[in-house]
TORKOL-4160 file (C-alpha; in steps of 0.2 Angstrom, whole numbers, padded with zeros to 4 digits, m for minus):
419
<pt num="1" X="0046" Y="m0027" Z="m0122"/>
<pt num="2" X="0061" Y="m0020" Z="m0113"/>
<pt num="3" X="0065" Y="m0024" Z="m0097"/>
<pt num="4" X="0076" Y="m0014" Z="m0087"/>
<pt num="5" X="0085" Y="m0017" Z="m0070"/>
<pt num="6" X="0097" Y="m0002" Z="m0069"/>
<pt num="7" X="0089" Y="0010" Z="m0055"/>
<pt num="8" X="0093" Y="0027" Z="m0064"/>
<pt num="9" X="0088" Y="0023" Z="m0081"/>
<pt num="10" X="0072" Y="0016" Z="m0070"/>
<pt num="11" X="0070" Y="0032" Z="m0061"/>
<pt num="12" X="0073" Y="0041" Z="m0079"/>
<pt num="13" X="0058" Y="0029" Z="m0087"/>
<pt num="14" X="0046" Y="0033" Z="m0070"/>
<pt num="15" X="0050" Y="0054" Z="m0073"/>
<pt num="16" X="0047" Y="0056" Z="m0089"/>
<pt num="17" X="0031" Y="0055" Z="m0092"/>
<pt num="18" X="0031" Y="0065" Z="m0109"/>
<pt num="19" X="0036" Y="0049" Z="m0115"/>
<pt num="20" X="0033" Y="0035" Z="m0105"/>
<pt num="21" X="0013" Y="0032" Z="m0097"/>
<pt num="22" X="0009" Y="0019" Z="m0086"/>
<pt num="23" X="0003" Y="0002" Z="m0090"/>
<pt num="24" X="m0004" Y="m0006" Z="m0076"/>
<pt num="25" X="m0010" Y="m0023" Z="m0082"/>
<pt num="26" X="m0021" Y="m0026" Z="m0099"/>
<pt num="27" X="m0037" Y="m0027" Z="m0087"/>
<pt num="28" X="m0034" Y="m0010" Z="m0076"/>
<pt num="29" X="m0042" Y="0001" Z="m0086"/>
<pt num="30" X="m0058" Y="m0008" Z="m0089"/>
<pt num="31" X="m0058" Y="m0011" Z="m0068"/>
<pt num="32" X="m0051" Y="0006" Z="m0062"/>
<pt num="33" X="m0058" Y="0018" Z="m0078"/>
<pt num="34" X="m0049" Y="0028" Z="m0089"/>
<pt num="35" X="m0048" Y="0042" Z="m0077"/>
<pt num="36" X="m0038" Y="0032" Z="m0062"/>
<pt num="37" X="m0023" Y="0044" Z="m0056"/>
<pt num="38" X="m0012" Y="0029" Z="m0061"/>
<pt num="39" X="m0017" Y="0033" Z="m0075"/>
<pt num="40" X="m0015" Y="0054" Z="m0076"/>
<pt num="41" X="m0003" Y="0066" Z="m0082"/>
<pt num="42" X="0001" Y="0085" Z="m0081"/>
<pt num="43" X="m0007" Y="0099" Z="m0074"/>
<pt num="44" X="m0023" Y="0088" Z="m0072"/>
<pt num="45" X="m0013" Y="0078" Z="m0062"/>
<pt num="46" X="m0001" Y="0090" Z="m0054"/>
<pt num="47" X="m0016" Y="0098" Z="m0046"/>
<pt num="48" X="m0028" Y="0084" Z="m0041"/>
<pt num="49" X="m0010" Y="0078" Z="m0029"/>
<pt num="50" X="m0008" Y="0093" Z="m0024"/>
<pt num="51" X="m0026" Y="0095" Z="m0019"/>
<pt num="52" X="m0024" Y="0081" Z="m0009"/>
<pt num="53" X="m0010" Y="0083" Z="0005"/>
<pt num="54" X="m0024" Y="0085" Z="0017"/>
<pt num="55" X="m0026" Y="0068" Z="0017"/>
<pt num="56" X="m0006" Y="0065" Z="0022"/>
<pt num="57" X="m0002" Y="0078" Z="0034"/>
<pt num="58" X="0006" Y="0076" Z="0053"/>
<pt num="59" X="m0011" Y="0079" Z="0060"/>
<pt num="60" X="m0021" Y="0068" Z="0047"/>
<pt num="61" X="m0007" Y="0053" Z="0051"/>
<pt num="62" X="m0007" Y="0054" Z="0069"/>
<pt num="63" X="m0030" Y="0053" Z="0068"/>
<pt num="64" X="m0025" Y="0035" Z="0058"/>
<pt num="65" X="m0015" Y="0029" Z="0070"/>
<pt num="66" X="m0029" Y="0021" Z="0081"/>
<pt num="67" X="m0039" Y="0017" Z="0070"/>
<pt num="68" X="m0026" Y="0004" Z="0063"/>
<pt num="69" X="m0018" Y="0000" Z="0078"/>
<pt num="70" X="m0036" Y="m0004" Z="0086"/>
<pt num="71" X="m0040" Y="m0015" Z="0068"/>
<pt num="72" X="m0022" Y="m0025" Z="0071"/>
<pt num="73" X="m0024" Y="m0029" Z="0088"/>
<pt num="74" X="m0041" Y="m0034" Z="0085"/>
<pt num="75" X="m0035" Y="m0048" Z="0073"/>
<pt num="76" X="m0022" Y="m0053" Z="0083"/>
<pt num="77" X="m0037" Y="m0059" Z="0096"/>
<pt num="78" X="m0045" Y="m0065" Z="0082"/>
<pt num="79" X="m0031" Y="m0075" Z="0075"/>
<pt num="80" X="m0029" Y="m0084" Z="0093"/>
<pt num="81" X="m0046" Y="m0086" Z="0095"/>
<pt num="82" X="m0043" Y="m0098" Z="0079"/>
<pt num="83" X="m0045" Y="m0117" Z="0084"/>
<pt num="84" X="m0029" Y="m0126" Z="0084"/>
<pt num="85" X="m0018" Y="m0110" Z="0079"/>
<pt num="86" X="m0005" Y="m0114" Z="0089"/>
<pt num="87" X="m0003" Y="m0131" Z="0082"/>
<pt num="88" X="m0012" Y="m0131" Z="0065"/>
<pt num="89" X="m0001" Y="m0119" Z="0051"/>
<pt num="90" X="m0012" Y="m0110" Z="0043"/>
<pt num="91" X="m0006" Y="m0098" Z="0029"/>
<pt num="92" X="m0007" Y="m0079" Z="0036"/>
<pt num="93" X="m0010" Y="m0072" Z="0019"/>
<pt num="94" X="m0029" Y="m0070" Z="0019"/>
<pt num="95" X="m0028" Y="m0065" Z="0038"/>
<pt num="96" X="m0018" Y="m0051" Z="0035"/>
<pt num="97" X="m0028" Y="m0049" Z="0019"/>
<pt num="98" X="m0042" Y="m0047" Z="0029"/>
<pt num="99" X="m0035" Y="m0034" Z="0040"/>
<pt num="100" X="m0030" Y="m0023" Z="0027"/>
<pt num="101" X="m0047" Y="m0022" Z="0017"/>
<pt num="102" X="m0054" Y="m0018" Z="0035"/>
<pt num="103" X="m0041" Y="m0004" Z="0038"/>
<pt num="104" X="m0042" Y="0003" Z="0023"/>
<pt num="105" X="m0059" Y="0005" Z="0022"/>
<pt num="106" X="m0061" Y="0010" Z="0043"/>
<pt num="107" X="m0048" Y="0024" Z="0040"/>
<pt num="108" X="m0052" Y="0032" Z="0023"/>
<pt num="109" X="m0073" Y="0029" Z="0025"/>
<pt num="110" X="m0076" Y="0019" Z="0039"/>
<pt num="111" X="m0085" Y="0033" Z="0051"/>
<pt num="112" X="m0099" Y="0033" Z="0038"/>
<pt num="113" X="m0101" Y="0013" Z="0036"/>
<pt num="114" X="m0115" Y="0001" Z="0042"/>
<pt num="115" X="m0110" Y="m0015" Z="0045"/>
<pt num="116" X="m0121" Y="m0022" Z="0028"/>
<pt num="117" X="m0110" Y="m0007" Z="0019"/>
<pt num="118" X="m0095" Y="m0015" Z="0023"/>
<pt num="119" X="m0101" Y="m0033" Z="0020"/>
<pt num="120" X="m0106" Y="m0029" Z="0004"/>
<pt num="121" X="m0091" Y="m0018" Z="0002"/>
<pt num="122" X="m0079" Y="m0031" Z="0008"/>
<pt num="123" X="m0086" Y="m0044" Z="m0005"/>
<pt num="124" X="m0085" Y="m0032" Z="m0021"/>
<pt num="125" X="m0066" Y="m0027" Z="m0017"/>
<pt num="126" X="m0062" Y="m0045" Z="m0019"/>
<pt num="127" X="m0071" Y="m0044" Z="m0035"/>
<pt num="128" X="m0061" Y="m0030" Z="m0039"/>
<pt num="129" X="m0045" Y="m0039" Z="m0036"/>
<pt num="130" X="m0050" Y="m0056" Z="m0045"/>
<pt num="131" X="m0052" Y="m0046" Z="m0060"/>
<pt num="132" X="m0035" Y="m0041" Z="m0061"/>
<pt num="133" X="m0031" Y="m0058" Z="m0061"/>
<pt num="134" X="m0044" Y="m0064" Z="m0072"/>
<pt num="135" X="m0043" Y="m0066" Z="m0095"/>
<pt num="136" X="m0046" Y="m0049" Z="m0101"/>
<pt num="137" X="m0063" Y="m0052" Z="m0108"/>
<pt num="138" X="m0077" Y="m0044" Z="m0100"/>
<pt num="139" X="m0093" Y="m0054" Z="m0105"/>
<pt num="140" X="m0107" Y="m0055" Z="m0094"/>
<pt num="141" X="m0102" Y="m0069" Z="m0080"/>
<pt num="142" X="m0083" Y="m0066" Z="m0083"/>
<pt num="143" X="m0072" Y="m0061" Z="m0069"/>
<pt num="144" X="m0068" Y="m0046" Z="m0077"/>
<pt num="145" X="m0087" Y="m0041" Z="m0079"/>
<pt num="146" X="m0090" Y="m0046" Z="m0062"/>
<pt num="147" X="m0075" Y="m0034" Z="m0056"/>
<pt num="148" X="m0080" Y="m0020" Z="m0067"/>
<pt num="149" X="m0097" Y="m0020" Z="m0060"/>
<pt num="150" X="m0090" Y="m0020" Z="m0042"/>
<pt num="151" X="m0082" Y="m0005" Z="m0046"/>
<pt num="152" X="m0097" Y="0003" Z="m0050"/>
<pt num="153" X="m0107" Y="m0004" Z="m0035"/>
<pt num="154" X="m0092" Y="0001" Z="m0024"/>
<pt num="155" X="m0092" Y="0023" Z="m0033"/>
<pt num="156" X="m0111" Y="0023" Z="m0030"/>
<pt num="157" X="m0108" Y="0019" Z="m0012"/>
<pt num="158" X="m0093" Y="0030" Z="m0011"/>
<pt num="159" X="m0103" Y="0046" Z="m0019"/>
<pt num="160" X="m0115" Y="0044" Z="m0004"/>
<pt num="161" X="m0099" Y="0045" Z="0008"/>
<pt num="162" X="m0093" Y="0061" Z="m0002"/>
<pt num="163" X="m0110" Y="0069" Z="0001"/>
<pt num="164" X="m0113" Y="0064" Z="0019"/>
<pt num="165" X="m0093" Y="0069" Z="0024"/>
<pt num="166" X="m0096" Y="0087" Z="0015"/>
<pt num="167" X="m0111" Y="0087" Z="0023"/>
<pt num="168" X="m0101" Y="0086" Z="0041"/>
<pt num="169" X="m0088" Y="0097" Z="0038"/>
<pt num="170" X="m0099" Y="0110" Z="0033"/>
<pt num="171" X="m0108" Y="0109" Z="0052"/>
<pt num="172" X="m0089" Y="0110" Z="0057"/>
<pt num="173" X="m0088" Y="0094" Z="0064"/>
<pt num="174" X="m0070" Y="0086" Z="0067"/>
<pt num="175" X="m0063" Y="0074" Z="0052"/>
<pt num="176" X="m0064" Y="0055" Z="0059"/>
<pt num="177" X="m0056" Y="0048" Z="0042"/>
<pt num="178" X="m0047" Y="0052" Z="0027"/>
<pt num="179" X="m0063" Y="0057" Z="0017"/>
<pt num="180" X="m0066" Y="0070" Z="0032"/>
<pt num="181" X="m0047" Y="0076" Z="0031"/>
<pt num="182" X="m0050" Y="0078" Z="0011"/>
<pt num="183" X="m0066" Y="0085" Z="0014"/>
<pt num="184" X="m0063" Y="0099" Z="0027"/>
<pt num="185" X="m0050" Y="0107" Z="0014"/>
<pt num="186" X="m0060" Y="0107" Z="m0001"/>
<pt num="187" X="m0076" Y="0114" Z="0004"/>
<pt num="188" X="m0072" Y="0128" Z="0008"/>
<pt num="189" X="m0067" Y="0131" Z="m0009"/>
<pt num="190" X="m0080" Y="0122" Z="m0017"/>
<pt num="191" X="m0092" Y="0137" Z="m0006"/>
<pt num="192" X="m0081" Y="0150" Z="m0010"/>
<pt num="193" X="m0083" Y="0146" Z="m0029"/>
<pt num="194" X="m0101" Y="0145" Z="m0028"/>
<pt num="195" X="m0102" Y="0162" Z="m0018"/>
<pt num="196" X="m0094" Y="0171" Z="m0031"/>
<pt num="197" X="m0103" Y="0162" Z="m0046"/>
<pt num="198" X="m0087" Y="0154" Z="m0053"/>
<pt num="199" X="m0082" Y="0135" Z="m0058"/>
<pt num="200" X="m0082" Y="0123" Z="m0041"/>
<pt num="201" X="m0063" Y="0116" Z="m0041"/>
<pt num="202" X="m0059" Y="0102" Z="m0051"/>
<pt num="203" X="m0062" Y="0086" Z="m0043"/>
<pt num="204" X="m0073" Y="0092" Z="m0032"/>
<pt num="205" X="m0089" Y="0081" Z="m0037"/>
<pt num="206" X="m0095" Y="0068" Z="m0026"/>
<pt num="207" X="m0093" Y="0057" Z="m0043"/>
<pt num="208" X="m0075" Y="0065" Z="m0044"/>
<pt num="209" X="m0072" Y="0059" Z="m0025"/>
<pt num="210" X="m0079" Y="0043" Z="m0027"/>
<pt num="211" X="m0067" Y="0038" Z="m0041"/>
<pt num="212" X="m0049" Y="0045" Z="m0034"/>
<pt num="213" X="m0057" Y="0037" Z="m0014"/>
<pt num="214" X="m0057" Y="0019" Z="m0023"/>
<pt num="215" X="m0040" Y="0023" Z="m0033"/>
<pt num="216" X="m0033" Y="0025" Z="m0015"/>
<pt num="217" X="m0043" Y="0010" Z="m0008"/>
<pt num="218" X="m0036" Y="m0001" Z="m0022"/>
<pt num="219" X="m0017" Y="0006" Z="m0019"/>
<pt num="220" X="m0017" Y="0003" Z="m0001"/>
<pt num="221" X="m0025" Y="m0015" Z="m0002"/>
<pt num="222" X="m0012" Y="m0028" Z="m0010"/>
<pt num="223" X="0004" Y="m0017" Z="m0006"/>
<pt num="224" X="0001" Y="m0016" Z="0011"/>
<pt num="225" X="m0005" Y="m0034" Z="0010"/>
<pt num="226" X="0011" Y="m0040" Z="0003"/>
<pt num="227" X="0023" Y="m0030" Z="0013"/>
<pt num="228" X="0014" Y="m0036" Z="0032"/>
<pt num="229" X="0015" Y="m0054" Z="0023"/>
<pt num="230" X="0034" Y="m0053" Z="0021"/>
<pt num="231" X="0037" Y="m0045" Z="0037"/>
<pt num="232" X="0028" Y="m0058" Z="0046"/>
<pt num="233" X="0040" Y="m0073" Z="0036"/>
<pt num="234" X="0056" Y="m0062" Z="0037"/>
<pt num="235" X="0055" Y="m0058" Z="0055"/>
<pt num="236" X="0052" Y="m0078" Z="0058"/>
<pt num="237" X="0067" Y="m0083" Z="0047"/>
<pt num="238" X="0079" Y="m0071" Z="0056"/>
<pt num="239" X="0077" Y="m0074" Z="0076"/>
<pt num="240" X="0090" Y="m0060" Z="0082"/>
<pt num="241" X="0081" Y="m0045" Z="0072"/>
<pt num="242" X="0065" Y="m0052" Z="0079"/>
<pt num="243" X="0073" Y="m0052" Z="0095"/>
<pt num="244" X="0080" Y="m0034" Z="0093"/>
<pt num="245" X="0062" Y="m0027" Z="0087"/>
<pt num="246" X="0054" Y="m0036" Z="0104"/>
<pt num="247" X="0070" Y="m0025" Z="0114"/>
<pt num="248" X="0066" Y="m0008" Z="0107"/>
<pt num="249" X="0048" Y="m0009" Z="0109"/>
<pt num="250" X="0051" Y="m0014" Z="0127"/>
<pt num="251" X="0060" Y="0001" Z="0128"/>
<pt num="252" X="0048" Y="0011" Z="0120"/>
<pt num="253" X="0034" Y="0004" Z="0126"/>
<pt num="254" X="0038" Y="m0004" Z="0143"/>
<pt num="255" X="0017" Y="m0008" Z="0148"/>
<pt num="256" X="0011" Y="m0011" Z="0130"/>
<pt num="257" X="0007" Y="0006" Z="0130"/>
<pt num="258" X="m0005" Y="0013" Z="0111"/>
<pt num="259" X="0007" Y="0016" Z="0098"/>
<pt num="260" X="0006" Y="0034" Z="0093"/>
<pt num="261" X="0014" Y="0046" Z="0079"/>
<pt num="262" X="0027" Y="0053" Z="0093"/>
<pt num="263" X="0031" Y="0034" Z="0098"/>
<pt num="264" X="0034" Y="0029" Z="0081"/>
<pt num="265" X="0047" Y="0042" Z="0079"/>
<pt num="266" X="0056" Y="0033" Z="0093"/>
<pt num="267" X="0057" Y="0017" Z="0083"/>
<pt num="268" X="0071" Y="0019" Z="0074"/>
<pt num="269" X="0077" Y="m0001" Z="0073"/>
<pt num="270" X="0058" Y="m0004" Z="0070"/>
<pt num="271" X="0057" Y="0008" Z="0055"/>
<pt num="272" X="0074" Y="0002" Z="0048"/>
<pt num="273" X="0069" Y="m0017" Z="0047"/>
<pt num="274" X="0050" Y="m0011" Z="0037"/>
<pt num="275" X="0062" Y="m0003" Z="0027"/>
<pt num="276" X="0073" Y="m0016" Z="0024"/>
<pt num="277" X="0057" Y="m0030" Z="0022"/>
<pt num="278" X="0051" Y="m0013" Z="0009"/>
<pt num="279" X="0067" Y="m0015" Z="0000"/>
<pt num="280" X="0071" Y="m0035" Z="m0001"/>
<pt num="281" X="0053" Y="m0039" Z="m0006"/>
<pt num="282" X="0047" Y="m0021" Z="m0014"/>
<pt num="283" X="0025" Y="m0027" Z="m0016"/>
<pt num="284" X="0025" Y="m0021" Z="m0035"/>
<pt num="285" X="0038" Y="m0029" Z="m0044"/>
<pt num="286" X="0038" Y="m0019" Z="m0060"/>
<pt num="287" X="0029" Y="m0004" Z="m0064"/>
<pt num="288" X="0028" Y="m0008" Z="m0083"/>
<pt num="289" X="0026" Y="0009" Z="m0095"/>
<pt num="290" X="0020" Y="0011" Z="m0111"/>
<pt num="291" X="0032" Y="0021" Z="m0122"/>
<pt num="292" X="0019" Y="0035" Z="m0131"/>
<pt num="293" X="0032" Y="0042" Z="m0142"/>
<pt num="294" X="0050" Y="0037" Z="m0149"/>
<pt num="295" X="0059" Y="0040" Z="m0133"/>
<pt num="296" X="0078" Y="0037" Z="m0129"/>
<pt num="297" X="0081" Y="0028" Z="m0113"/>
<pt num="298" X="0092" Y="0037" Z="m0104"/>
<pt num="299" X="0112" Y="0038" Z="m0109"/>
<pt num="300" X="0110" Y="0023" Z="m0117"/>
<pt num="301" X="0110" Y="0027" Z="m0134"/>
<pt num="302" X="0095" Y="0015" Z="m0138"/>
<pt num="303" X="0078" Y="0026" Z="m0142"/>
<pt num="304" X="0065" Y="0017" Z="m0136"/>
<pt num="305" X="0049" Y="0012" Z="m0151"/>
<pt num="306" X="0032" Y="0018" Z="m0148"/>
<pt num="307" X="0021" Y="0007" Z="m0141"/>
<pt num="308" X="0034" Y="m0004" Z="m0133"/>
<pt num="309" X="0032" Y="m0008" Z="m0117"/>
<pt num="310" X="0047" Y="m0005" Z="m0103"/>
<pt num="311" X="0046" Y="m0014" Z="m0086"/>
<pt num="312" X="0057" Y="m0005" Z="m0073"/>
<pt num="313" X="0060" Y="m0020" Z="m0062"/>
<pt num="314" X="0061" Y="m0014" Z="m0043"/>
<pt num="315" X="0063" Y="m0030" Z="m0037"/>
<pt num="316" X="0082" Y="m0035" Z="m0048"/>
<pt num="317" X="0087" Y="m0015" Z="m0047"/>
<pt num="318" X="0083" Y="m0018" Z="m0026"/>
<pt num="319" X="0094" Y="m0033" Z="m0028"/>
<pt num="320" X="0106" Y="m0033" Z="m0040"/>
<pt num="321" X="0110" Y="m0014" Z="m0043"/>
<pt num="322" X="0129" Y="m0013" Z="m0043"/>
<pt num="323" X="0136" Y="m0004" Z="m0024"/>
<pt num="324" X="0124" Y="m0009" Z="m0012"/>
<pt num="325" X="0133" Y="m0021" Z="0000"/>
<pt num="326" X="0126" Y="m0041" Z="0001"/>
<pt num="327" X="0111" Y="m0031" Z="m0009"/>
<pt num="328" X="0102" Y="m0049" Z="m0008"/>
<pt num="329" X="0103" Y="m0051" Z="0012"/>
<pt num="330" X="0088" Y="m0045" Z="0026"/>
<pt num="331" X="0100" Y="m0033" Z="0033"/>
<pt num="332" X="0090" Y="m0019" Z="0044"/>
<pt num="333" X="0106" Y="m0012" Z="0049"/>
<pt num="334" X="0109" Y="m0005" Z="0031"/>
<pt num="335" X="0100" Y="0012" Z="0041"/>
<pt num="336" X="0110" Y="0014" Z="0056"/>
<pt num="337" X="0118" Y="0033" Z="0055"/>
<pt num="338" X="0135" Y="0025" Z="0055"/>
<pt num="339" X="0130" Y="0014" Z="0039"/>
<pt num="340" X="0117" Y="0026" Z="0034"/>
<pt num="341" X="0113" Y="0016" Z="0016"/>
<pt num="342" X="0098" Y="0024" Z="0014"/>
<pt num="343" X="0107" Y="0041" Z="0012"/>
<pt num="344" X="0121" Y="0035" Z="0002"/>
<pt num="345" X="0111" Y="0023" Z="m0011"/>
<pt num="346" X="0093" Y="0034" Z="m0009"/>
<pt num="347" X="0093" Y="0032" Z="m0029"/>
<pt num="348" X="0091" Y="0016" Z="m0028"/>
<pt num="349" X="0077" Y="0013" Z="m0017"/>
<pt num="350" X="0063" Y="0013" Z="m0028"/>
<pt num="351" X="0047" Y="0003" Z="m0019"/>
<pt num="352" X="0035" Y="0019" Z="m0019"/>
<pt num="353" X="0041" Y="0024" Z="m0036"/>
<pt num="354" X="0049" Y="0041" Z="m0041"/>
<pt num="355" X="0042" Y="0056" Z="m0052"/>
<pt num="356" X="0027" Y="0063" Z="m0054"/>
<pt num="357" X="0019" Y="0046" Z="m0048"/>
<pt num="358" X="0028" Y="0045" Z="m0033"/>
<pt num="359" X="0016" Y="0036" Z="m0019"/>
<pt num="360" X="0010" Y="0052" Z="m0008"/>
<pt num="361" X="0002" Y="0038" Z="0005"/>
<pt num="362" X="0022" Y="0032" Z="0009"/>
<pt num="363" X="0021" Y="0039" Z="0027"/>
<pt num="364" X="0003" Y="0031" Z="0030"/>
<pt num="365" X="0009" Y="0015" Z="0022"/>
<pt num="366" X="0026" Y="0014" Z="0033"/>
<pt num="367" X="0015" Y="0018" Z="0049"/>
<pt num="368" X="0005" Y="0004" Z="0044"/>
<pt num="369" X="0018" Y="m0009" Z="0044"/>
<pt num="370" X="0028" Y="0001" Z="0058"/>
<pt num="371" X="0011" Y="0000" Z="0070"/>
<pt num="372" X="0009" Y="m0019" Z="0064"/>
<pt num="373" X="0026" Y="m0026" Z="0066"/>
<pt num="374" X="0028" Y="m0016" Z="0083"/>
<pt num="375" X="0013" Y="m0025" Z="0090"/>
<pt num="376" X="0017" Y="m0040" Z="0080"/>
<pt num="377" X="0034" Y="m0044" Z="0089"/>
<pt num="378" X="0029" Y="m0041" Z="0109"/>
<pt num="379" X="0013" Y="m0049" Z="0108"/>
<pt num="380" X="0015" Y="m0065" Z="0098"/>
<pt num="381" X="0024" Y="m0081" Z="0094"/>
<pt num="382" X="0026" Y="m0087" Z="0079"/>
<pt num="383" X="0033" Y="m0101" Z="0069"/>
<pt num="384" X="0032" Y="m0104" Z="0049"/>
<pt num="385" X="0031" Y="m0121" Z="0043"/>
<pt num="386" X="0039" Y="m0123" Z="0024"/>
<pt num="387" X="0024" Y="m0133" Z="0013"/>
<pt num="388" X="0031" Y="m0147" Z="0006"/>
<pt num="389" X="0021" Y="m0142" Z="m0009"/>
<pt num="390" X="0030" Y="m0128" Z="m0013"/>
<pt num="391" X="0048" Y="m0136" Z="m0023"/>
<pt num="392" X="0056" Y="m0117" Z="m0024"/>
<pt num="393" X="0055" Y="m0107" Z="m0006"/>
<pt num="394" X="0062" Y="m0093" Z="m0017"/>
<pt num="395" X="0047" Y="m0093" Z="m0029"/>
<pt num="396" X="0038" Y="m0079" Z="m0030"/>
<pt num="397" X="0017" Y="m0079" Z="m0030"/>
<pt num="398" X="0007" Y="m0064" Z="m0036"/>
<pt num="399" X="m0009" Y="m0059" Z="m0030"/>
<pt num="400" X="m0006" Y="m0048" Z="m0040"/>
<pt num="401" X="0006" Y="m0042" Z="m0027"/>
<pt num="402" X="0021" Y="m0054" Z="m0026"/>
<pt num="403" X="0020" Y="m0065" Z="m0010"/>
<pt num="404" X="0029" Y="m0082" Z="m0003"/>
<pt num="405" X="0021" Y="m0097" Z="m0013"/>
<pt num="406" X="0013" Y="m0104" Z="0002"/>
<pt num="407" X="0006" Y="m0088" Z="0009"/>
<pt num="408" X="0017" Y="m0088" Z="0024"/>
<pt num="409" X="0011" Y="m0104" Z="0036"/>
<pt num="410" X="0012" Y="m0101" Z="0052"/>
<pt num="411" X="0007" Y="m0109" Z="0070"/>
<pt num="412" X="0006" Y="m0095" Z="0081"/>
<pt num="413" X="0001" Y="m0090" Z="0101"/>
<pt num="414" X="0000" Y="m0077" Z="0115"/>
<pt num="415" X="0015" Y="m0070" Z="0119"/>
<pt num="416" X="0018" Y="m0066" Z="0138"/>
<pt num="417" X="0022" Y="m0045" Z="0133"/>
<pt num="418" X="0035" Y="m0045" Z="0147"/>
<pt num="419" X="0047" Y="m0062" Z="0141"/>
């Protein structure tokens, strides 16, 4: 095993994927299948991405937006609703766990849901997600087997989704999630093909759709998870950001007013301290690679064996990479023009990955945690409380995402929008 913590010779493994493939975690491929885009490469893979920037267009971002923002400010009246919140901590990790199943799952199926759907939907995503942290032996009763047969349970359901959504687009009906935006763009071809009596378009099949619809489910889950964890602990430990974030929303949005794709783009301090949370405490951290040929690793002069495996450690080339100032410090002003870090070092910035895997949901997710923290600082109060159980605050916990050790506990209350 090599681990590696310099960001180019990292973002030299995560491009060359003639040599390197990725290696998720000995359990992904029984849970995910061998045909997870993770888990993809070349033109196969060049063209199922391309096929989908429907799903991540201006006009598909801006249809998400309140769908989320309706799902956060929901759980925050859910949260208070919570007996003793404001005196009791609670940790805020399986709220905000919470919140991102039931996002993910409004915005890229959600119009096409019952409530029993999402119940039984709900519960086998959590199976999906114990199996990753489960012994790698799928007998009958074993995590694993019960994650793999979530999987399954959760592509039958998706397959119907796929039909029904092909089914609306076809009648012309507007998109009302991600499926729709997906949907809207291929069928066309898929009618076009069958018009002339040629091949329908590669992933095209409601089996097809199913599959790459969970491997975006599973992707947005833990990340966003994490990341919305962190923010909420970050934003408590450092009182004048917080107090800076409550300013320009105020500014922004003097009456509380929906938070929409043009508003975001007037959020610049907002955006800066996601991306500094993005940066400090990147969700994944290592994207560990399998080396499927003798490769050399970068300038090094070292050729690295087949079958080793590399770990490209975002988390030490975020914090230890030579020339980024106090690298290890919450610092949201890294990204004001006159600073302007994120231009200078935008090598080493590494949380959605580089090359041909590079995350194409990076502007849903950062409208995510935008929406989130920008109703977040107006509208509540919040205090963590340390557990005295945890020995090392700087201890890292993964879910598999990494997270605080003690889920972030927190009392919280109602926030008067104008204080």
């Amino acid at each position: 095993m090599i681990h590696v913590w310099d960001s180019e010779l990292i973002r030299k493994v995560l491009h060359a994927s003639d040599s390197f493939r990725v290696f998720l975690h000995p359990n992904a491929t029984a849970i995910l299948g061998p045909k997870n885009i993770a888990f993809m490469h070349g033109p196969d893979h060049v063209a199922l991405r391309k096929a989908l920037i429907p799903l991540f267009t201006r006009r598909a971002l801006a249809a998400y937006l309140p769908i989320q923002e309706g799902l956060i400010r929901h759980a925050f009246a859910d949260w208070l609703a919570q007996p003793d919140a404001a005196n009791v901590p609670e940790p805020i990790r399986f709220r905000i766990r919470d919140l991102n199943i039931a996002t993910s799952t409004e915005v890229f199926v959600g119009a096409y849901m019952d409530d029993a759907q999402r119940a039984a939907f709900n519960a086998n995503y959590l199976a999906v997600t114990l199996g990753f942290l489960a012994f790698p032996i799928a007998l009958p009763g074993t995590a694993l087997w019960r994650a793999i047969q979530a999987r399954k349970a959760i592509v039958r359901t998706l397959k119907g989704f796929a039909a029904q959504s092909k089914a609306r687009m076809r009648a012309g009906e507007a998109p009302r999630c991600l499926l729709d935006f997906w949907m809207e763009a291929i069928v066309p071809e898929i009618d076009a093909a069958a018009a002339a009596g040629e091949p329908v378009p590669p992933h095209s099949s409601d089996q097809e759709i199913a599959e790459v619809m969970l491997d975006f489910l599973f992707a947005s889950q833990d990340a966003s998870t994490s990341s919305l964890i962190w923010s909420v602990a970050l934003l408590a430990e450092h009182p004048t950001v917080l107090a800076r974030v409550r300013a320009e929303q105020a500014a922004v949005r003097p009456h509380d007013e929906p938070v929409s794709y043009e508003l975001i783009e007037q959020m610049p301090y907002t955006r800066a301290v996601v991306r500094e949370v993005l940066r400090l405490c990147p969700p994944a951290t290592a994207v560990p690679h399998v080396a499927v040929a003798d490769a050399p690793l970068g300038d090094t002069g070292y050729v690295v064996p087949k079958g080793a495996i590399v770990f490209p450690s975002i988390w030490h080339a975020h914090r230890l990479d030579g020339g980024v100032p106090d690298a290890d410090r919450f610092d949201p002003d890294r990204y004001s023009s006159d600073r302007a870090e994120d231009v200078r070092f935008a090598k080493r910035f590494l949380t959605f990955g580089h090359g041909p895997h590079y995350c194409m949901g990076r502007e849903y997710a950062m409208n995510h945690l935008v929406c989130f923290v920008a109703l977040l600082a107006p509208n509540l109060d919040w205090t963590r409380h340390q557990s005295p159980d945890v020995r090392d605050p700087d201890e890292l916990l993964f879910t598999p995402t990494v997270i605080p050790p003690d889920g972030v506990r927190i009392t919280l209350r109602a926030r008067d929008t104008h204080a």
